[in-house]
C-alpha positions as CSV (number, residue, x, y, z in Angstrom):
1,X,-0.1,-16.1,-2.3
2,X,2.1,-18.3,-0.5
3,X,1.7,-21.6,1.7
4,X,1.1,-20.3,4.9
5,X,-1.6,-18.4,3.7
6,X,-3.4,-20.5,1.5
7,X,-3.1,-23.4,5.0
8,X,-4.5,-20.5,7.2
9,X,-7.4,-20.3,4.7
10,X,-7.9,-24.4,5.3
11,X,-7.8,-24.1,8.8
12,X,-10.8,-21.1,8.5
13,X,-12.8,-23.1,6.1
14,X,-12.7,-26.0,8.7
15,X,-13.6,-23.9,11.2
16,X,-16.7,-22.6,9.7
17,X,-15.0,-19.5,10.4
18,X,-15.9,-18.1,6.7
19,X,-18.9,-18.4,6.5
20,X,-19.8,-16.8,10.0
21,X,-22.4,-14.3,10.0
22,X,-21.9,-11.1,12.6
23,X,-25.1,-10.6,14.7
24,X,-26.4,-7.3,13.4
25,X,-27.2,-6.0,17.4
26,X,-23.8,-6.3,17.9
27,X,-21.7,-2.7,18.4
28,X,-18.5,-3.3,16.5
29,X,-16.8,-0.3,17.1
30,X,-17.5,-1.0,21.3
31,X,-16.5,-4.8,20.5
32,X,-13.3,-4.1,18.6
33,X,-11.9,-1.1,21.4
34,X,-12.6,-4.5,23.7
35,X,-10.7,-6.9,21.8
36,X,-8.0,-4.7,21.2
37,X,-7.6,-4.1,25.1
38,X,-8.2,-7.5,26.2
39,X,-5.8,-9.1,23.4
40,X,-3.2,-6.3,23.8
41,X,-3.8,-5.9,19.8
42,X,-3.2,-3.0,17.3
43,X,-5.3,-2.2,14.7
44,X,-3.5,-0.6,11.2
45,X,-5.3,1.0,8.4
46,X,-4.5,1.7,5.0
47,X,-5.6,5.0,3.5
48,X,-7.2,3.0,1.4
49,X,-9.4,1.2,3.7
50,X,-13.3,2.4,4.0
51,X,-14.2,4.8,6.4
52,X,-15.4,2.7,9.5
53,X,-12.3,0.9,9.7
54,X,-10.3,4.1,9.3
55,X,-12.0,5.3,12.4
56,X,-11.6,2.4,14.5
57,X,-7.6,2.1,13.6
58,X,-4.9,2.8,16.1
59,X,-2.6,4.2,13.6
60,X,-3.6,5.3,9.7
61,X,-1.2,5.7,6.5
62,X,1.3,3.9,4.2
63,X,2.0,0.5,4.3
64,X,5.4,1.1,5.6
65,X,5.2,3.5,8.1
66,X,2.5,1.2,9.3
67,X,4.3,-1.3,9.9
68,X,7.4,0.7,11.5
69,X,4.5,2.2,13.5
70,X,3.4,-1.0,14.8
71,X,7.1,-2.4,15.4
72,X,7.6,0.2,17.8
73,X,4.8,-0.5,20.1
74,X,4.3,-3.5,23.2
75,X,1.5,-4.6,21.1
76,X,1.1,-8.6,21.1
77,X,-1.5,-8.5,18.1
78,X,-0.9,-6.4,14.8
79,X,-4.4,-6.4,13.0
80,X,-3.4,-5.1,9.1
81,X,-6.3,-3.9,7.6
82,X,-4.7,-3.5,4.0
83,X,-3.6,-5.8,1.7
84,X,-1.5,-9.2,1.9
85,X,2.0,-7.7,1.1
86,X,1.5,-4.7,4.0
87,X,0.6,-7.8,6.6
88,X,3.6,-9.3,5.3
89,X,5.8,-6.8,5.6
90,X,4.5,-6.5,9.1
91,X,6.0,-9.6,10.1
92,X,9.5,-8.9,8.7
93,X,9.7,-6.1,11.0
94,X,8.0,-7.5,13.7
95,X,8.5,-11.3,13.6
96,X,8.1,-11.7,17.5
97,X,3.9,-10.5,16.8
98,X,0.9,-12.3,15.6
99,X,0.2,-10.3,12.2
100,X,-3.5,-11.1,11.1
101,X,-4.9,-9.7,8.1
102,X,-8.9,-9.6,8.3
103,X,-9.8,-11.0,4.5
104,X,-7.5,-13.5,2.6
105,X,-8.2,-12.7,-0.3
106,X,-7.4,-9.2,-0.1
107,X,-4.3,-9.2,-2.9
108,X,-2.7,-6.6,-4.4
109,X,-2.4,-5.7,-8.5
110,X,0.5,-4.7,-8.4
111,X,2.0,-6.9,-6.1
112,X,0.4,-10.0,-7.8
113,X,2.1,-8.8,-11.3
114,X,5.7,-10.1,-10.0
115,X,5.5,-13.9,-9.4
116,X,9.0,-14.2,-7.6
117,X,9.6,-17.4,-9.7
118,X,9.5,-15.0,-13.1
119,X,11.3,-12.6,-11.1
120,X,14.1,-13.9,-10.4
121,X,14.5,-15.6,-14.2
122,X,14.3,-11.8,-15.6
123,X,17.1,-10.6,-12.9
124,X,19.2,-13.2,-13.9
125,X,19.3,-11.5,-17.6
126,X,21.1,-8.6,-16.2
127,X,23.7,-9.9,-13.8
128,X,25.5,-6.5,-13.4
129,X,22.8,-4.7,-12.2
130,X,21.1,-4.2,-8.6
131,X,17.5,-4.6,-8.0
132,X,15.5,-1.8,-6.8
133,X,11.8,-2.8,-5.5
134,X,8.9,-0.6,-4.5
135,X,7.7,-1.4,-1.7
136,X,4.7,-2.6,-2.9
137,X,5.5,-6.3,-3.6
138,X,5.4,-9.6,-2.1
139,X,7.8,-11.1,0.4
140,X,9.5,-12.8,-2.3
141,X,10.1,-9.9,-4.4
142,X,11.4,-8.1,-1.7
143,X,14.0,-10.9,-0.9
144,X,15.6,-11.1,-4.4
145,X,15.8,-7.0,-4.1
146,X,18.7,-5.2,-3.0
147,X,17.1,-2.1,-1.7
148,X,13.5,-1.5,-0.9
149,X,11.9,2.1,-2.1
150,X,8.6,4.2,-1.3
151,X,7.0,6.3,-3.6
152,X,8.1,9.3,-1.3
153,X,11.7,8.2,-1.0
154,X,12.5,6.0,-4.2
155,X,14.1,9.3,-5.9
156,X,16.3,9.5,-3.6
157,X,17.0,5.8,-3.5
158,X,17.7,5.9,-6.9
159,X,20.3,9.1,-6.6
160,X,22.0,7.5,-4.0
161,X,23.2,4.7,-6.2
162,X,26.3,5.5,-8.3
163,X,26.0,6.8,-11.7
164,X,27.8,4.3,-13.3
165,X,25.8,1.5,-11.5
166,X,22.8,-0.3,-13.7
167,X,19.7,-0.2,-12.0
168,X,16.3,-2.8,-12.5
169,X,13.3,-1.7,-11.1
170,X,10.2,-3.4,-9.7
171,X,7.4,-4.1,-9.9
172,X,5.8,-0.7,-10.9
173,X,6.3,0.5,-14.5
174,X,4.5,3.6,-14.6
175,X,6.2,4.8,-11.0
176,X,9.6,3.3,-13.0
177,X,9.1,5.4,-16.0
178,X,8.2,8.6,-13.5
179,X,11.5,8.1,-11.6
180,X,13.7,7.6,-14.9
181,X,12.1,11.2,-16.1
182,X,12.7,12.6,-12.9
183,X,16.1,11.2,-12.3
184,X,17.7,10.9,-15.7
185,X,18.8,7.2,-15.3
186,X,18.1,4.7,-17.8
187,X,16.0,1.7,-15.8
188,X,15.3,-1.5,-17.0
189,X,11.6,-1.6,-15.8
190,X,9.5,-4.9,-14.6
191,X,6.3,-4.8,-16.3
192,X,3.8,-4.4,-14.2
193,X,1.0,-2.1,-12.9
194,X,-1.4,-1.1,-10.5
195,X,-5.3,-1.2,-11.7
196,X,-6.0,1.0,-9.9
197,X,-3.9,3.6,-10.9
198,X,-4.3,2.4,-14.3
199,X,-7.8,2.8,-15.2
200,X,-8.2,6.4,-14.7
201,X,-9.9,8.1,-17.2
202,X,-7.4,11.3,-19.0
203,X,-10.5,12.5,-21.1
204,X,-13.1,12.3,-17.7
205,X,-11.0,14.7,-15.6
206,X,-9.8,16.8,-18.5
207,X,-13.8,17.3,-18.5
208,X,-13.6,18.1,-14.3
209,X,-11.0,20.2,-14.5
210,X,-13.1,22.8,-16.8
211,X,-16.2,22.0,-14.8
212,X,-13.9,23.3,-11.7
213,X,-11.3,25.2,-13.2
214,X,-10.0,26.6,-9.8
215,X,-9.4,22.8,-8.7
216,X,-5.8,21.2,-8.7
217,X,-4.9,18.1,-10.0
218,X,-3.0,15.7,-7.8
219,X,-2.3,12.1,-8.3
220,X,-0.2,9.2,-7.2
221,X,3.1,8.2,-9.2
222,X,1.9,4.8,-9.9
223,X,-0.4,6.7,-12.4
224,X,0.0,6.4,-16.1
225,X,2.2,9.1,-17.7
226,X,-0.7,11.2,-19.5
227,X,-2.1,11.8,-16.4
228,X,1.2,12.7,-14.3
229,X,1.6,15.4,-17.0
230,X,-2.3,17.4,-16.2
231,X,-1.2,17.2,-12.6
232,X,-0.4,20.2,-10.4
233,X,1.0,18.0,-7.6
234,X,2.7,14.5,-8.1
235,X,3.4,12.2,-4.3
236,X,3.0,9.2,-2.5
237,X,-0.6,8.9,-0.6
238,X,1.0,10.6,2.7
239,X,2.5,13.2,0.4
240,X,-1.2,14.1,-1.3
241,X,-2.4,14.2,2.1
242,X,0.2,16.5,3.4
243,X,-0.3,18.8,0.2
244,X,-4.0,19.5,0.8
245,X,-3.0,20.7,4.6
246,X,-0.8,22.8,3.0
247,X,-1.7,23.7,0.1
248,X,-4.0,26.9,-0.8
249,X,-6.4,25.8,-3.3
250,X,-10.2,24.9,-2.1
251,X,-10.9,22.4,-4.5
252,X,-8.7,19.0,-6.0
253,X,-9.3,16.0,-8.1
254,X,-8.1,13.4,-6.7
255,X,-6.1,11.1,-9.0
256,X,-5.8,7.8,-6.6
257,X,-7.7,5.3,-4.3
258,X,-10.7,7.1,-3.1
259,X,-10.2,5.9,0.4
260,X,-7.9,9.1,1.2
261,X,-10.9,11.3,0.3
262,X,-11.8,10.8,4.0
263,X,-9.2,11.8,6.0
264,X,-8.6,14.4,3.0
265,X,-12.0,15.7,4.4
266,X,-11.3,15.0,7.9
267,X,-8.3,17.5,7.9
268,X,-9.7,19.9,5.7
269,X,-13.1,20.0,6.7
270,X,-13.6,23.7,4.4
271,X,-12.3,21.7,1.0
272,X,-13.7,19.8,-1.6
273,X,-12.1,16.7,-2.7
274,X,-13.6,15.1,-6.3
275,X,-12.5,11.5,-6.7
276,X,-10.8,11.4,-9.7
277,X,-12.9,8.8,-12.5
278,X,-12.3,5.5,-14.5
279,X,-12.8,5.0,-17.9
280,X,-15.7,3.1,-17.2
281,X,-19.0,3.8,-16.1
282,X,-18.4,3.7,-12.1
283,X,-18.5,7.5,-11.1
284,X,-14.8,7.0,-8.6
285,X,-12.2,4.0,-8.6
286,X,-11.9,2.0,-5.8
287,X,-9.6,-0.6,-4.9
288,X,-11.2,-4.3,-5.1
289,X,-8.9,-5.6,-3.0
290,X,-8.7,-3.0,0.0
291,X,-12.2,-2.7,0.0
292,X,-13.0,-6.7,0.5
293,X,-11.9,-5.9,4.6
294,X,-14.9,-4.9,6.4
295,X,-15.6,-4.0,9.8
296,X,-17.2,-7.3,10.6
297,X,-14.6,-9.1,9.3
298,X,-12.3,-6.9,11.2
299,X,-14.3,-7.6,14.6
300,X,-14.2,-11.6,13.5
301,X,-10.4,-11.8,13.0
302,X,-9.7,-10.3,16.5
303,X,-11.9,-12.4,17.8
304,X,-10.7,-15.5,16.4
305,X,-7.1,-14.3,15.9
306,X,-7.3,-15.9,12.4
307,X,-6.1,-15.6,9.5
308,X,-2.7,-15.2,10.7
309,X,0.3,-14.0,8.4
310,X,3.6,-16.6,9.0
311,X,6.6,-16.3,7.0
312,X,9.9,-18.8,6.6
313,X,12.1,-17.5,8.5
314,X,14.8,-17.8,6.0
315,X,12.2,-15.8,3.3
316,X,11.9,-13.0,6.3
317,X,15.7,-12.1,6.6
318,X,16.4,-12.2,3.2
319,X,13.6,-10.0,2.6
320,X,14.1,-7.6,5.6
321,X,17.8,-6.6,4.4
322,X,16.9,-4.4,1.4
323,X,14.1,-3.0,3.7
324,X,17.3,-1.9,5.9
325,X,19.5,-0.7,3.5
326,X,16.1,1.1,2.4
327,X,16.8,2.7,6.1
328,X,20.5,2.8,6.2
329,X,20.5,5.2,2.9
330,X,17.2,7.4,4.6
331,X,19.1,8.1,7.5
332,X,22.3,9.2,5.7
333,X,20.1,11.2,3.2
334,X,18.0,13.0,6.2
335,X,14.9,11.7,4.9
């Protein structure tokens, strides 16, 4: 993480702020719609995020529409329920607003698999070619990228960049290898992963499929590629969401975070959604990290405005310009 957050986390322990206990009388949900209206504060929600905080959130879905969510609104106070790289992505966009993010030491995998300092050492081996990121890396990835991605548009991304034109991609490899099948280009892929998305178990829903045979399989990109192959449906989180609306089917296994389950079951009230299973003995796979938020710590860092997400200014325009031409090219595509 970097020095502004590790300071921030001083400044808590100081504080006592840590260690505070949440009186158990208290209504949260009644304190938090207070907070927000007295602070003038937004509160974002991953999908991934349990279901009381879901519910209490001004706006739920990807980490980047999130964020261009929150950028657009007179909010003073952006409270990221997520992950460290979402709040800091925040701030790029909306530099002007406090960003807090409710738990410190809510990382990210994936995210934490790219130290920029390696990074940039393994761009340098391949001078000719442009870096394209997933979003889901830190600040620092993001600055020594030339164009930012989403696992709904990153095909796209890809396509628009001439044939002839080598291409790296970070930090995802399993997402990299997915788009080099799907596009035909010949990546140089970071190595790294998601644990999430990693652990699933092939041989656990080969065994829920028969169990529901009528059930379709749909998982998230960052997957490994045996899985992607069983699958009926392949998108981003917003994309498996959008498929179960549409779709026809009564029944999925769900192949990512089990935190989507509930608005999967919130908009489809008549369906049944099986979390998909590790290969371990936990029975769905949840995300270590999004799920160290709570609702208390939620309610404590409105109250307390702490721990705030700051950035080097100089770190937050260099890592905002791939994010634009992430835009620019979106725009021109229609997406």
């Amino acid at each position: 993480m970097f020095t502004a957050i590790t300071e921030a986390k001083k400044n808590l322990q100081q504080k006592g702020f840590l260690d505070m206990e949440v009186d158990v009388k208290l209504d949260l949900f009644a304190e938090i719609a207070r907070l927000k209206k007295e602070k003038n504060a937004i509160v974002l929600a991953h999908y991934y995020q349990e279901p009381d905080i879901q519910d209490v959130a001004d706006y739920i879905g990807d980490s980047l529409g999130l964020s261009q969510q929150a950028a657009k609104t007179d909010a003073d106070i952006i409270v990221f329920a997520g992950v460290h790289f979402m709040a800091e992505t925040a701030k790029i966009l909306s530099p002007q607003k406090k960003v807090l993010l409710p738990d410190l030491k809510a990382g990210c995998s994936l995210a934490d698999s790219a130290p920029p300092e390696l990074f940039k050492k393994f761009r340098d081996k391949y001078p000719d070619h442009i870096v394209i990121s997933y979003i889901n890396c830190s600040a620092g990835i993001k600055a020594l990228s030339d164009i930012i991605c989403t696992s709904s548009n990153a095909e796209k991304i890809i396509e628009s960049v001439p044939k002839d034109q080598p291409i790296i991609f970070a930090p995802d490899r399993n997402l990299g290898a997915y788009l080099v099948k799907k596009t035909g280009r010949d990546m140089v892929l970071w190595n790294g992963a998601c644990m999430v998305h990693e652990i699933f178990s092939l041989e656990k829903i080969t065994r829920l499929k028969v169990q529901h045979p009528q059930a379709k399989i749909i998982a998230h990109p960052e997957c490994e590629a045996p899985i992607l192959a069983v699958a009926d449906y392949i998108g981003s989180t917003t994309g498996l969401l959008k498929f179960t609306q549409r779709d026809d089917a009564q029944e999925y296994i769900v192949v990512t975070e089990t935190g989507i389950l509930h608005q999967m079951q919130k908009e489809n009230p008549h369906k049944t959604f099986i979390p998909a299973p590790p290969n371990n003995a936990c029975a769905c796979n949840d995300c270590p990290h999004m799920k160290l938020n709570t609702l208390e710590k939620l309610y404590l860092c409105m109250e307390y405005e702490e721990p705030e997400i700051t950035m080097n200014e100089a770190l937050r325009l260099a890592a905002r310009k791939p994010i634009d031409r992430m835009l620019e090219i979106s725009a021109q595509a229609g997406l």
